[in-house]
GUKEKOL-91765 format. One record per residue (C-alpha): x, y, z. Coordinates in Angstrom, 3 decimals. Layout:
% residues N
{rec {X; Y; Z}}
...
//
This chain:
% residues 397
{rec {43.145; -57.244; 111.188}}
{rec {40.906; -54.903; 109.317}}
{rec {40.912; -51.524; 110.591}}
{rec {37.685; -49.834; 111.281}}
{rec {37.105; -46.284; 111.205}}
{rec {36.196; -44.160; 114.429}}
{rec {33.399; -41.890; 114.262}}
{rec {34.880; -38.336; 113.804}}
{rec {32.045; -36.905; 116.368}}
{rec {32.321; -39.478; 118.838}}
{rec {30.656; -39.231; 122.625}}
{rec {32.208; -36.469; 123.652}}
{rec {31.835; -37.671; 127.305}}
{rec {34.709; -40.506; 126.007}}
{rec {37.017; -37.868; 124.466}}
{rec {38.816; -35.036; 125.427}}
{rec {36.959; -31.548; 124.735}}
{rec {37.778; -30.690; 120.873}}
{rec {39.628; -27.381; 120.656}}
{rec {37.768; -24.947; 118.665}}
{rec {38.643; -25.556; 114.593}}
{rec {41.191; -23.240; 113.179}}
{rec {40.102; -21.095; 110.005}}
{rec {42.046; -22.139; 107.071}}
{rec {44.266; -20.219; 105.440}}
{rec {44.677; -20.179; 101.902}}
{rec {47.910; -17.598; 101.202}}
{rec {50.811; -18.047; 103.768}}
{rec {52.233; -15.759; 100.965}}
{rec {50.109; -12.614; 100.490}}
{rec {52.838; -9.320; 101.506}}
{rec {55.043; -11.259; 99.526}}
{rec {53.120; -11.339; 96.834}}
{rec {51.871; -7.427; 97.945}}
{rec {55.153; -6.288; 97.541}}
{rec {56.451; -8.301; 94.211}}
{rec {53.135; -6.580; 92.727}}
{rec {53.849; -2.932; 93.793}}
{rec {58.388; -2.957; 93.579}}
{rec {58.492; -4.962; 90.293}}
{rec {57.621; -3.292; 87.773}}
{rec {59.065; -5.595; 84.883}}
{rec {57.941; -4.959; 81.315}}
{rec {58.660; -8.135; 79.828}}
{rec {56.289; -10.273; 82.657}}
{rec {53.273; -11.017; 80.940}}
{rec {50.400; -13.367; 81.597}}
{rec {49.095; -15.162; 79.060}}
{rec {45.401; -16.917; 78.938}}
{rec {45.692; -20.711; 78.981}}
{rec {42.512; -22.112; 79.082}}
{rec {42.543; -23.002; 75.513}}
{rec {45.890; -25.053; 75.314}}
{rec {47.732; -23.050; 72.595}}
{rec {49.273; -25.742; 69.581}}
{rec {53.334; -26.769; 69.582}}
{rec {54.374; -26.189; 66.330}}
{rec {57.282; -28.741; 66.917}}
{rec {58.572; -31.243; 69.494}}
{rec {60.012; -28.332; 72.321}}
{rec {63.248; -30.574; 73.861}}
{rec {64.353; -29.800; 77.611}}
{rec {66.046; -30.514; 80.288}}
{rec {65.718; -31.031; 83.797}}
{rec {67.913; -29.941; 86.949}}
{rec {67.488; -30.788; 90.285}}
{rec {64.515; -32.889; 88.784}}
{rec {63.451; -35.357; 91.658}}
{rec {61.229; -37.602; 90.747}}
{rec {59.676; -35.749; 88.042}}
{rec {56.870; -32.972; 88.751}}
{rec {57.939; -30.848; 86.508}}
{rec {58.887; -33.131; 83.744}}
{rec {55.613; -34.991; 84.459}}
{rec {53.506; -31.483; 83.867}}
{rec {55.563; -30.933; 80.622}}
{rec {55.570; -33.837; 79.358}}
{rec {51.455; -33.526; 79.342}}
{rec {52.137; -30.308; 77.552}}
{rec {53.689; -32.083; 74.705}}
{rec {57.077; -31.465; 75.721}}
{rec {59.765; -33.987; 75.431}}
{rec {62.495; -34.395; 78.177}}
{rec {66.032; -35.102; 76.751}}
{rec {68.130; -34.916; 79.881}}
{rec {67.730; -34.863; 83.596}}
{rec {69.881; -34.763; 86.505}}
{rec {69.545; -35.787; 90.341}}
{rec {71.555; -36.674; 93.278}}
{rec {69.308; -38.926; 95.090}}
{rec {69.090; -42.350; 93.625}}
{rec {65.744; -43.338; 95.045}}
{rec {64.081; -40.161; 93.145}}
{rec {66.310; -41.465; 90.466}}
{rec {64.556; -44.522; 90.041}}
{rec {61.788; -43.189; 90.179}}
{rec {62.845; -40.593; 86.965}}
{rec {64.162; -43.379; 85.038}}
{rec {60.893; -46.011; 85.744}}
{rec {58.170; -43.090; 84.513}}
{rec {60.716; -41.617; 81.817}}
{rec {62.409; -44.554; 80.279}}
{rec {63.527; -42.854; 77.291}}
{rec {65.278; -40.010; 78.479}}
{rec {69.041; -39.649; 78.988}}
{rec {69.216; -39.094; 82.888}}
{rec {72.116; -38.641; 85.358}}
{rec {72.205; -39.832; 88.857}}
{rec {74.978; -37.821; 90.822}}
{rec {76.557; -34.747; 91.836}}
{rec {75.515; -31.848; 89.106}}
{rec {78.954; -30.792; 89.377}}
{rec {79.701; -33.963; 87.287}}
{rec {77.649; -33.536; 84.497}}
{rec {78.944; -32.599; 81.732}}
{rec {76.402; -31.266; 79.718}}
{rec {78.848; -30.667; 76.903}}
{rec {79.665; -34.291; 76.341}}
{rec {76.421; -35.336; 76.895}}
{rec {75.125; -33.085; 74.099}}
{rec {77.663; -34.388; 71.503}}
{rec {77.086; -37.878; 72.510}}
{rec {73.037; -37.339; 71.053}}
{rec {74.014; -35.800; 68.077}}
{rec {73.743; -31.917; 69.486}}
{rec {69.813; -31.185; 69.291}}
{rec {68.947; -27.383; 69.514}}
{rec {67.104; -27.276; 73.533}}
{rec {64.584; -25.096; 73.551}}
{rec {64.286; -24.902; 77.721}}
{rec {66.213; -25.616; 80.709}}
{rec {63.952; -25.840; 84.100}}
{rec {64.702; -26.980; 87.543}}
{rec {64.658; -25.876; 91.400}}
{rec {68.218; -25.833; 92.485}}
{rec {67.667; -26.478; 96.645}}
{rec {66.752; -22.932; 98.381}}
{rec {70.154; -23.140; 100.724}}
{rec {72.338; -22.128; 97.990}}
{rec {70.593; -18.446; 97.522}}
{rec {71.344; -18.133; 101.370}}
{rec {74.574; -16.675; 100.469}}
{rec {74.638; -15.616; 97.025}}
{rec {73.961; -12.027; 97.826}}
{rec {77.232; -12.543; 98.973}}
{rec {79.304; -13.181; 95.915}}
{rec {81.571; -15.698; 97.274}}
{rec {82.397; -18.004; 94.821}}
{rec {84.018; -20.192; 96.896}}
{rec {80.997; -20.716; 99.338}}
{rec {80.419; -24.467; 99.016}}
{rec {76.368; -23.320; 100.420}}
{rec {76.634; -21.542; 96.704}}
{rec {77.451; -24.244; 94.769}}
{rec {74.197; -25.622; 93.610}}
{rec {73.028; -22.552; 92.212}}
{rec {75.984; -22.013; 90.543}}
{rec {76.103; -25.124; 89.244}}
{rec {73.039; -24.601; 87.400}}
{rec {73.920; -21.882; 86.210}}
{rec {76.601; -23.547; 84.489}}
{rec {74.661; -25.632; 82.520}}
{rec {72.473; -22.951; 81.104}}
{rec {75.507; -21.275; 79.930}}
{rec {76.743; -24.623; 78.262}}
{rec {73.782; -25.463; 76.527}}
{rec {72.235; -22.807; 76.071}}
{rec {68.551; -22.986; 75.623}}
{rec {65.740; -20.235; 74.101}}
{rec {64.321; -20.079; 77.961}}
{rec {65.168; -20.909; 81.288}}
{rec {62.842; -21.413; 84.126}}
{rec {63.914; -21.765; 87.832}}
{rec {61.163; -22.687; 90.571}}
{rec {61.545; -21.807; 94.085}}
{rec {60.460; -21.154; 97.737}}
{rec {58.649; -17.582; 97.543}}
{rec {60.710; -16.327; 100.584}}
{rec {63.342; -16.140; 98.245}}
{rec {62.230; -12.978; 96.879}}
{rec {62.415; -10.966; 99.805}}
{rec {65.816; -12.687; 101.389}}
{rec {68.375; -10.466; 102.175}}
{rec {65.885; -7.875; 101.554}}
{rec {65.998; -8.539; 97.730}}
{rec {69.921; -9.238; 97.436}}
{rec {69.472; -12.866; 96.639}}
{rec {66.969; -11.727; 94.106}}
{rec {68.885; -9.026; 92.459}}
{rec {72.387; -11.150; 92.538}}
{rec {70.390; -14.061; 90.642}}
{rec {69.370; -12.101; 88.063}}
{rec {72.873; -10.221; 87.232}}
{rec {74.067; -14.363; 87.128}}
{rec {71.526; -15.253; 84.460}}
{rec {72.482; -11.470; 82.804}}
{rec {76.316; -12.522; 82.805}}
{rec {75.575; -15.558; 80.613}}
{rec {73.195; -14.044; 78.265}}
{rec {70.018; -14.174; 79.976}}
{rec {68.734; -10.610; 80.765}}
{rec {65.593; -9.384; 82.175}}
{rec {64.805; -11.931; 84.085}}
{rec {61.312; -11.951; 85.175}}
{rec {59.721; -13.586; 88.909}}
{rec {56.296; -14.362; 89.516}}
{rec {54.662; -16.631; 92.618}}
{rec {52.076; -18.499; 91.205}}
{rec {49.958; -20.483; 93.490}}
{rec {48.694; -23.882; 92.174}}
{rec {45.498; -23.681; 93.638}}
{rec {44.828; -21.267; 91.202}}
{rec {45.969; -23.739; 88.210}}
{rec {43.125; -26.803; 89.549}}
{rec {46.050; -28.303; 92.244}}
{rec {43.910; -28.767; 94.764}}
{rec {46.408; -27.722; 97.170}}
{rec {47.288; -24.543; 98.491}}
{rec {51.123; -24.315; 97.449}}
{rec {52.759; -21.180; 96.343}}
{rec {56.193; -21.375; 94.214}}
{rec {58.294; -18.402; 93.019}}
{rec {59.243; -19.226; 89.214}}
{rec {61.861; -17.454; 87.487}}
{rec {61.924; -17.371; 83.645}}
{rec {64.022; -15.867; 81.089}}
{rec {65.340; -16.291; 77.595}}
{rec {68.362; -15.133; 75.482}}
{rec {66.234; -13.124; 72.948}}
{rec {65.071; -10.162; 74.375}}
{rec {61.450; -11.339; 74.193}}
{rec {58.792; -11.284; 76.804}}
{rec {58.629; -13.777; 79.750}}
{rec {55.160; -15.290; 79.842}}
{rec {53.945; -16.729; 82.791}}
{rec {49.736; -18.340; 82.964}}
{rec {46.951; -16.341; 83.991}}
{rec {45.322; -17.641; 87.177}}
{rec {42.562; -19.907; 85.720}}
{rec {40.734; -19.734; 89.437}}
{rec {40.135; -17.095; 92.226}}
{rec {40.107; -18.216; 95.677}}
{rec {36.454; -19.029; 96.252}}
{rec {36.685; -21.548; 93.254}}
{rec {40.104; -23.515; 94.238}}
{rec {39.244; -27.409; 94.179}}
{rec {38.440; -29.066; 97.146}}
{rec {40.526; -31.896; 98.270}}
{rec {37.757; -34.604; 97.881}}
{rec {37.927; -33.729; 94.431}}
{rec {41.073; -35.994; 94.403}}
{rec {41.241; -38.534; 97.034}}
{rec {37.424; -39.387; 97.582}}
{rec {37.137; -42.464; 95.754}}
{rec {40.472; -44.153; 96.793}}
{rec {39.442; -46.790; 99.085}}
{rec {38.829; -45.684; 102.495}}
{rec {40.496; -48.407; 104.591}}
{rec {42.139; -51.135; 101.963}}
{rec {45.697; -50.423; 100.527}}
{rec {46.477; -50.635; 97.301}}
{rec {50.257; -51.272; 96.822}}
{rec {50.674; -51.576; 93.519}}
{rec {49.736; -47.215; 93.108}}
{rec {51.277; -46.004; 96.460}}
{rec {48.059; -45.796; 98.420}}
{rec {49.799; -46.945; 101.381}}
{rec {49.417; -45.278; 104.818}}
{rec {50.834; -45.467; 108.259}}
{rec {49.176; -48.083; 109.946}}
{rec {47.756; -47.324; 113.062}}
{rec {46.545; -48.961; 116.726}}
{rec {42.764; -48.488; 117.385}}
{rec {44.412; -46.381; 120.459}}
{rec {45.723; -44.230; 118.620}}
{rec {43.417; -43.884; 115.772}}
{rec {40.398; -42.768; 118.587}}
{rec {43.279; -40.733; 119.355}}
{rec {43.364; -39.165; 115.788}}
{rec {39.181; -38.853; 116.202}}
{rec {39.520; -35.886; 118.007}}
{rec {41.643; -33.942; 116.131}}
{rec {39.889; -31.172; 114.666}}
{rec {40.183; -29.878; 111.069}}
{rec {43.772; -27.672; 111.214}}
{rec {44.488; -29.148; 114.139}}
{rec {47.595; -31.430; 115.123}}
{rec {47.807; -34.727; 117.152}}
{rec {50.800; -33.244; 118.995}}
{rec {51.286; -29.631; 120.732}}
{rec {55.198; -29.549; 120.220}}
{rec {54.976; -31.000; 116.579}}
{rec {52.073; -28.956; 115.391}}
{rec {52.722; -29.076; 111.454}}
{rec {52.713; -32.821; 111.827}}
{rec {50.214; -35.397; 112.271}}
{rec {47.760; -31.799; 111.063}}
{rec {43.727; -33.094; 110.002}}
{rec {42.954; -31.388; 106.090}}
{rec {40.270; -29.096; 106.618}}
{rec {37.235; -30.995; 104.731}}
{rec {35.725; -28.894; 102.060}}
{rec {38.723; -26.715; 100.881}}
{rec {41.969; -27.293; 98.833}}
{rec {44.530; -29.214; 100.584}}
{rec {47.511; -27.639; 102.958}}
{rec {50.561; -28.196; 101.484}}
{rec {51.578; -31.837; 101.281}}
{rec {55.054; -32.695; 102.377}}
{rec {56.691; -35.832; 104.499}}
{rec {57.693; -34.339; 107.969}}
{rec {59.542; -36.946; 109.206}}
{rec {56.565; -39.942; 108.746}}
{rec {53.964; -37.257; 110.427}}
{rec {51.831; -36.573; 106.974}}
{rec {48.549; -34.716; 107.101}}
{rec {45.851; -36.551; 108.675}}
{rec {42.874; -37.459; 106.511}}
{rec {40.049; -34.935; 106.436}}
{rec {37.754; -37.429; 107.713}}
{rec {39.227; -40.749; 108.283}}
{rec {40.667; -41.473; 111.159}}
{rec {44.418; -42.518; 109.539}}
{rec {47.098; -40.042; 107.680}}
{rec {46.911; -39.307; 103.689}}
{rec {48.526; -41.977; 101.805}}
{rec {50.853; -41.838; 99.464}}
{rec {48.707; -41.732; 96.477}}
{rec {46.739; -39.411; 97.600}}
{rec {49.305; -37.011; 98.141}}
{rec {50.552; -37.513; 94.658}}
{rec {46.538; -36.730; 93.879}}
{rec {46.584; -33.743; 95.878}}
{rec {49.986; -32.418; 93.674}}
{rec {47.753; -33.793; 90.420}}
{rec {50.308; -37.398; 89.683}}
{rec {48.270; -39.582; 87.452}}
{rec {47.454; -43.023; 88.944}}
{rec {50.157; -44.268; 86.181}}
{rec {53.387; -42.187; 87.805}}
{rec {54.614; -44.654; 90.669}}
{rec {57.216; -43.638; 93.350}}
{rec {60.143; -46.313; 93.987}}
{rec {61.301; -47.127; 97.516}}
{rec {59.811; -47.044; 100.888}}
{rec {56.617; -45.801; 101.615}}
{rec {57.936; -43.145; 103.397}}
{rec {60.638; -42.472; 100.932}}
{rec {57.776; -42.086; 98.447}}
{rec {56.263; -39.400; 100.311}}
{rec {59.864; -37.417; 100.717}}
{rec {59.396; -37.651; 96.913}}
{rec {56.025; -36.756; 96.585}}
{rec {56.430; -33.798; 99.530}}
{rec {59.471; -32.386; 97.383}}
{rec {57.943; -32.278; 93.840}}
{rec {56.564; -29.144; 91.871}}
{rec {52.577; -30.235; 91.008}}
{rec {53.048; -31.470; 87.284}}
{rec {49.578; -28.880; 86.426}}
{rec {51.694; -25.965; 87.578}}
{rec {54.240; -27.088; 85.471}}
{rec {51.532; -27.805; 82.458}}
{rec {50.496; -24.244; 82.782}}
{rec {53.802; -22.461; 82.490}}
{rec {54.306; -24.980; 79.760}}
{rec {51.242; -23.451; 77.876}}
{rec {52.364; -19.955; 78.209}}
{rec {55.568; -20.465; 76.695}}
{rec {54.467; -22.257; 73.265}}
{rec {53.328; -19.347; 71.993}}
{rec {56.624; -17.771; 71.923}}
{rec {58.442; -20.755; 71.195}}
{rec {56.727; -20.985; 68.398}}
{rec {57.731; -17.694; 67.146}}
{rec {61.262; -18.403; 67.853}}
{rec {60.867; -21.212; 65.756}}
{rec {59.553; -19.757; 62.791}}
{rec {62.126; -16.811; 63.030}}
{rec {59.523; -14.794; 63.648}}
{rec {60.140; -11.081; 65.929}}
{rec {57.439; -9.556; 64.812}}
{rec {54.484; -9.477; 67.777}}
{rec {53.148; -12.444; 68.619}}
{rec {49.397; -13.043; 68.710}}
{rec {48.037; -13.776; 71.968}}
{rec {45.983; -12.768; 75.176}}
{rec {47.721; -10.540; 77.453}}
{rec {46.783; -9.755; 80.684}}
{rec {47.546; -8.088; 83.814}}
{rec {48.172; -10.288; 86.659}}
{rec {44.835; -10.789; 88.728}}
{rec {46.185; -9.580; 92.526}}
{rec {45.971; -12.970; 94.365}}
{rec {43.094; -12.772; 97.664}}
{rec {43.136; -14.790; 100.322}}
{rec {41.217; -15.486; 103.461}}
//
């Protein structure tokens, strides 16, 4: 049976009173980001204008750790990037790698099992110009630590590893931004003597929020980026200030309201007309449930999203439909195309979805790096021409 929508603004004397909306808030990450601006003071950060797409003067190769179903790759790709190798554990974000990037050479397992070394010989040994990838946030827990044998460590390290093996002109690492301040800065300070030890020094952080890239989504990552030349790690200027961050109707308003569509992941929890007059009178930032309150959350209409993610099949609730976000439009709200589809489950699409870095984030850091791997390219160390600019202090409200 069809399902028909509820009236958001129902009779109130057939509904519960409303609790007063919640104010959005668009930087869950702002003394961070205070305190990165006024500690780190890191001469070779830069921030480069991207608005005008700068030109590849060759084919940049990379490869992708911890690469889930693709953001990353997908944003770099778009770039003009091509993606010779990836790894990942989990075989349903696997398939999903493999069915949007046929052609590159990808490994479903343990990272400790790749051997990037006979990998590399076994496609004739191309020169990679980047390494990028989000090792999982438990494995800085303890790295402060220096315990080697800390199986919590292991990730990181392993990635590590492979940057030292195949050593590429950059390496980027994403992250959670709380990673900056754990341990009160150990964890940051012990990754960057790792990447030092192997020839990677200076090793720059920024948190860029996507928001400010066009992902209309609030969703702040820490990236890490540096290269074994001595040269200047260039991250993208912010392209939008707060007041201008896309709306989430920009993405998801003309996917059908009430009809699935399979075949591109717009595929929702279905749900009784009890519960969906239920749903009705949840206000914008608030939740269905008191003890579950980042589940089952309504988008606030008119601003970018929250941040998407699958908690445990409670999604975001629909700004004003009375149903959760599908599928596809969470992989609108971290700027998919239609054209990248998620294998597995509906729900095991959204894990997959939830997980991924927003392939324009990754676009934009793509963009600030051609410029100098085109100079590395042409041998050139002399300076490079381009726009440099101080980072823009994020605002929020």
């Amino acid at each position: 049976m069809e399902a028909i929508q509820l009236s958001l603004f129902c009779d109130r004397e057939n509904q519960n009173p409303i609790k007063k909306p919640k104010k959005p808030k668009l930087g869950r990450y702002e003394r961070i980001q205070k305190e990165l601006n006024e500690s780190d003071r890191d001469p070779y950060k830069i921030f480069i204008d991207v608005n005008t797409p700068p030109t590849a003067t060759s084919t940049y190769k990379f490869v992708d750790l911890f690469c889930g179903a693709g953001g990353i790759t997908q944003g770099l790709v778009q770039a003009g990037f091509q993606p010779i190798a990836s790894v990942e554990v989990n075989a349903i974000a696997s398939e999903t790698y493999k069915f949007n990037f046929p052609q590159c050479h990808h490994f479903n397992g343990d990272i400790a099992n790749f051997n990037s070394q006979n990998w590399l010989n076994e496609i004739d040994s191309p020169e990679i110009h980047l390494v990028i990838g989000g090792p999982p946030c438990q494995g800085f827990s303890v790295a402060g630590k220096r315990d080697p044998n800390d199986p919590r460590n292991r990730l990181f390290k392993e990635f590590v590893r492979v940057v030292s093996e195949i050593k590429p002109w950059y390496v980027v690492m994403e992250n959670v931004p709380g990673i900056i301040t754990m341990k009160k800065g150990a964890v940051l300070k012990a990754i960057r003597e790792e990447f030092a030890a192997i020839g990677y020094p200076n090793m720059s952080v920024a948190i860029l929020e996507s928001a400010a890239y066009g992902v209309p989504q609030i969703r702040p990552r820490a990236i890490f980026i540096a290269n074994k030349f001595g040269m200047e790690n260039p991250y993208p200027k912010i392209q939008l200030l707060a007041h201008e961050y896309k709306p989430i109707e920009s993405a998801i308003s003309d996917l059908p309201e009430y009809t699935a569509i399979p075949e591109i992941n717009h595929e929702w929890t279905r749900h009784s007309p009890e519960y969906m007059e239920r749903i009705a009178k949840v206000p914008p930032g608030g939740s269905l449930y008191e003890s579950y309150v980042d589940a089952f959350k309504r988008q606030y209409p008119g601003k970018p999203s929250m941040t998407v993610k699958e908690n445990h099949g409670g999604t975001h609730i629909h700004p004003y439909l009375n149903r959760v976000i599908s599928a596809r439009e969470m992989a609108r709200l971290q700027t998919f195309p239609d054209s990248f589809i998620f294998k597995g489950s509906m729900k095991k699409a959204m894990w997959q979805i939830g997980n991924a870095v927003p392939p324009r984030l990754a676009e934009c850091i793509s963009y600030a790096l051609i410029p100098y791997l085109n100079a590395i390219k042409s041998n050139s160390q002399t300076k490079i021409s381009v726009n440099h600019f101080e980072q823009i202090p994020l605002t929020f409200d």
